[in-house]
MIBAMAR-713999 format. One line per field, with one value per residue (C-alpha): residue in three letters; x, y, z. Coordinates in Angstrom, 1 decimal. Example, Ala and Ser with C-alpha at 12.3 -4.5 7.8 and 13.67 -1.06 7.14 Angstrom:
resn = Ala|Ser
xx = 12.3|13.7
yy = -4.5|-1.1
zz = 7.8|7.1
***
This chain:
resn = Unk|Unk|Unk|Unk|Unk|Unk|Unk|Unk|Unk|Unk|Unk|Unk|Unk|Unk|Unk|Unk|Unk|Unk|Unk|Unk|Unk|Unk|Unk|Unk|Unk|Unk|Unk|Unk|Unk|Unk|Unk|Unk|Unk|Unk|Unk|Unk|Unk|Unk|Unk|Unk|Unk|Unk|Unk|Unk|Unk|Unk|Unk|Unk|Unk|Unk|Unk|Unk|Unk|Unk|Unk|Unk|Unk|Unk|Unk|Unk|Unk|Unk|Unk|Unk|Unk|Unk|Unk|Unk|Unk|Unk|Unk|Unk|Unk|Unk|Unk|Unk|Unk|Unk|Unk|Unk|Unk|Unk|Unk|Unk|Unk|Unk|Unk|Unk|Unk|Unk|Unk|Unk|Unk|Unk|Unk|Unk|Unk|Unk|Unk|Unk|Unk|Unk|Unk|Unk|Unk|Unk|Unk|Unk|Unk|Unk|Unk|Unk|Unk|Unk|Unk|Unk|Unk|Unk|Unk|Unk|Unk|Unk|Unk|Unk|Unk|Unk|Unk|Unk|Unk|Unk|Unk|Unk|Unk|Unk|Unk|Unk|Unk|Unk|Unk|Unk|Unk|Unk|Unk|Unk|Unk|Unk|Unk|Unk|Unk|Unk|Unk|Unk|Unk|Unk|Unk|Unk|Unk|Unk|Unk|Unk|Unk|Unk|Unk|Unk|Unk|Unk|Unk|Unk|Unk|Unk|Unk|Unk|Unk|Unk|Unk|Unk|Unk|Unk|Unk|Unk|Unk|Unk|Unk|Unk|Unk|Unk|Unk|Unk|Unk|Unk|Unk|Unk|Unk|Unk|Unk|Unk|Unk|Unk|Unk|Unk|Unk|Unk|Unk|Unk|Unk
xx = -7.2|-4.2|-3.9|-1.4|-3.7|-7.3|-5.8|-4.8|-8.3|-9.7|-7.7|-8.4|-11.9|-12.2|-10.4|-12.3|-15.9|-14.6|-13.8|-10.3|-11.7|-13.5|-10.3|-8.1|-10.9|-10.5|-6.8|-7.0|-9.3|-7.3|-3.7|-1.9|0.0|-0.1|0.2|2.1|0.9|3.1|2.3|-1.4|-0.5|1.6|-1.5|-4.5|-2.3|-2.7|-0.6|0.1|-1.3|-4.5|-4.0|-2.9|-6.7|-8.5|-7.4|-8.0|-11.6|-11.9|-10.7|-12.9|-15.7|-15.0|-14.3|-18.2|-16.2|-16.9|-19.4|-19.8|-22.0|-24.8|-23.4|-21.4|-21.2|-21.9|-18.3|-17.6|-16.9|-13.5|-11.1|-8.0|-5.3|-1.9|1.5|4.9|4.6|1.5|-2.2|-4.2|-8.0|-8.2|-11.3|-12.2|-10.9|-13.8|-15.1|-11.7|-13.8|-16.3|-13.9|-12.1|-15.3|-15.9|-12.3|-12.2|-15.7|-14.6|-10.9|-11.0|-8.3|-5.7|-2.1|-0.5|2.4|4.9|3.4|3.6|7.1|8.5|6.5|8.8|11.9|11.2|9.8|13.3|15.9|14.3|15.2|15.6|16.0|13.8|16.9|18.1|14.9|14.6|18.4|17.0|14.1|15.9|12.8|11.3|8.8|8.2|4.3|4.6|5.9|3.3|0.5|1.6|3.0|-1.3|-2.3|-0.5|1.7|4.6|6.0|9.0|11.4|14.5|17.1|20.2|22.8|25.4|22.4|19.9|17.6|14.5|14.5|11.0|10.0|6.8|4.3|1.9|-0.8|1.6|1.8|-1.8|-2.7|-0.7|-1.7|1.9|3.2|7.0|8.8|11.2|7.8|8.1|9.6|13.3|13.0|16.2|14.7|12.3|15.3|17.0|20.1|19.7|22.0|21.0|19.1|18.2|22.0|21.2|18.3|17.8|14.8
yy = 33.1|33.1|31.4|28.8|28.1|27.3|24.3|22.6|23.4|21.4|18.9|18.4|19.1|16.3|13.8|14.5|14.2|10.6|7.3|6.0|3.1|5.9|8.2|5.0|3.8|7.2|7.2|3.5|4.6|7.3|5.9|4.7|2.6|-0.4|1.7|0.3|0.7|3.3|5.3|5.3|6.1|9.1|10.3|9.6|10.7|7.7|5.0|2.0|-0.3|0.8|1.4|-2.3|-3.2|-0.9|-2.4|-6.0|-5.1|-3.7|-6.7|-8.6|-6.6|-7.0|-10.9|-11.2|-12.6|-9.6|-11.0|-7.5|-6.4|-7.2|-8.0|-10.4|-13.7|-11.0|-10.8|-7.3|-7.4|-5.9|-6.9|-5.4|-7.0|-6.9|-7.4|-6.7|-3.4|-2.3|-2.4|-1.8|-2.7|-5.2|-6.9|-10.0|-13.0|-15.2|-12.5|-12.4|-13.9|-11.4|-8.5|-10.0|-10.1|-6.8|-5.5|-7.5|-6.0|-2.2|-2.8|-0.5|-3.1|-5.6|-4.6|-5.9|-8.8|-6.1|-3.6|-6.2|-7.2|-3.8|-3.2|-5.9|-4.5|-1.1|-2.8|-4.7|-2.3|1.0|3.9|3.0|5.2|4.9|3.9|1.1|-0.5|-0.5|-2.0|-5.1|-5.6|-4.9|-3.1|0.7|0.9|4.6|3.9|1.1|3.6|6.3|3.5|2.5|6.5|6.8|3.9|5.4|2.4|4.1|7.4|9.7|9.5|12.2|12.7|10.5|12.9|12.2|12.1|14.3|11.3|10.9|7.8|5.7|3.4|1.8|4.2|3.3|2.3|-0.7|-1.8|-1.5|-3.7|-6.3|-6.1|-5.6|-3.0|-2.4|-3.6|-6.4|-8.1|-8.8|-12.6|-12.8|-12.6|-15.1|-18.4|-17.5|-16.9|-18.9|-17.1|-15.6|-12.6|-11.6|-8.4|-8.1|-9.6|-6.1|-6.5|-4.0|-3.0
zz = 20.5|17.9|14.8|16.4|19.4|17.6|15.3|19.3|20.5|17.4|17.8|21.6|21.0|18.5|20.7|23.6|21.5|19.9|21.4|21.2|18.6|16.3|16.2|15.4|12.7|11.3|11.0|9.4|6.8|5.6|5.9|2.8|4.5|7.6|10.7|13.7|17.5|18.1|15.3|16.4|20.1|19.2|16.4|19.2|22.0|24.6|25.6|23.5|26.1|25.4|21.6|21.3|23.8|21.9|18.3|19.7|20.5|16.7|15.7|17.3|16.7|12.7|13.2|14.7|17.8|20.7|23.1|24.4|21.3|19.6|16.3|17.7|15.5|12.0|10.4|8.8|4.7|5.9|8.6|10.6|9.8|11.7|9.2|10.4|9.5|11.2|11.1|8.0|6.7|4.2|2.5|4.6|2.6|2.1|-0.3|-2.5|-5.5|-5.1|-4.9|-7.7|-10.2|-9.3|-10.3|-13.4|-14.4|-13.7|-14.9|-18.6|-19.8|-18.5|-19.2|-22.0|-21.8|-22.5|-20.1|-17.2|-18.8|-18.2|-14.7|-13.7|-14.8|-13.5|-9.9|-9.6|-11.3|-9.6|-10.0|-13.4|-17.2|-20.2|-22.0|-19.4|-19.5|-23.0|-22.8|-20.8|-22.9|-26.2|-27.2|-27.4|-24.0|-24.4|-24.7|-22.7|-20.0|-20.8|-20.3|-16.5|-15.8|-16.7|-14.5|-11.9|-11.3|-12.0|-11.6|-11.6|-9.2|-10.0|-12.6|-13.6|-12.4|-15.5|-18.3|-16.6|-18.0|-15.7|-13.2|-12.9|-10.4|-8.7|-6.9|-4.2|-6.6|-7.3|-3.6|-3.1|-5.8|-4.7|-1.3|-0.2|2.3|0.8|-2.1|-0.2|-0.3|-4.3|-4.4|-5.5|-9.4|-10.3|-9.3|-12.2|-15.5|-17.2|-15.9|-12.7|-13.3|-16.6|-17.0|-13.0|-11.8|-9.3|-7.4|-5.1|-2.8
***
């Protein structure tokens, strides 16, 4: 057997010794990111048809609603969720308080007003400079920056091609703890200053 053939027998093997709902529980888990139909039909190799039946009966076998099983009636802590970008877990939410005790007690330290101040400029200016945000705050951010590069909030996205200056903007960690699957998701920041074009008069997602 070569090299390029034993990865294939794995992955046949492993799909042949796991139900369509395990091996679409497993790709959930793992994912980053919602997860449409198709996406789990081309990754479990079946049709979407059954996909689409098999995540209905994980749905309702999370909900507590699948008269087929015993648990039927017991909602899960978690639930699948369908947005318009795909499927993903979330934490069911009747527990939201609960989840959000638990963060606030494991949290190290809330960011500071200037920290969530220049979050917001680098979520809606991105990809942004140092020196430009610092120009719409009118303020030095360098540790601010360092704090959220640390909390993994942001991160570095290239190089300004005229100043070689590097370019920040949100990572995945942001998304996640907004519970938000893309960045068009942020609500439009105008409505919210005094003058709608000042400082963020280029919005762009």
């Amino acid at each position: 057997m070569t090299n390029e053939q034993q990865p294939t027998t794995e992955l046949a093997a492993a799909r042949e010794a796991h139900t369509l709902s395990q091996q679409l529980e497993a790709l959930l888990i793992v994912a980053d990111h919602s997860l449409s139909a198709v996406e789990l039909a081309a990754a479990t190799d079946h049709p979407v048809r059954l996909v689409r039946s098999a995540l209905a009966s994980l749905v309702a076998d999370y909900n507590g609603t699948d008269e087929t099983l015993a648990s039927s009636g017991t909602p899960r802590g978690f639930e699948l969720r369908e947005t318009a970008n795909g499927f993903r877990f979330y934490a069911r939410a009747s527990l939201d308080p609960i989840v959000a005790d638990f963060v606030q007690q494991t949290t190290p330290a809330k960011l500071s007003q200037a920290a969530l101040e220049t979050l917001a400029v680098i979520a809606y200016r991105q990809p942004i400079t140092r020196g430009a945000i610092a120009s719409i705050r009118a303020v030095n951010v360098d540790s601010v920056v360092r704090t959220l590069l640390g909390r993994g909030l942001v991160e570095e996205v290239g190089l300004e091609p005229d100043t070689n200056a590097v370019l920040y903007g949100t990572g995945d960690m942001l998304l996640t703890q907004l519970g938000i699957d893309h960045l068009s998701q942020l609500p439009p920041i105008a409505p919210l200053l005094e003058d709608g074009t000042e400082g963020f008069d280029h919005e762009e997602l």
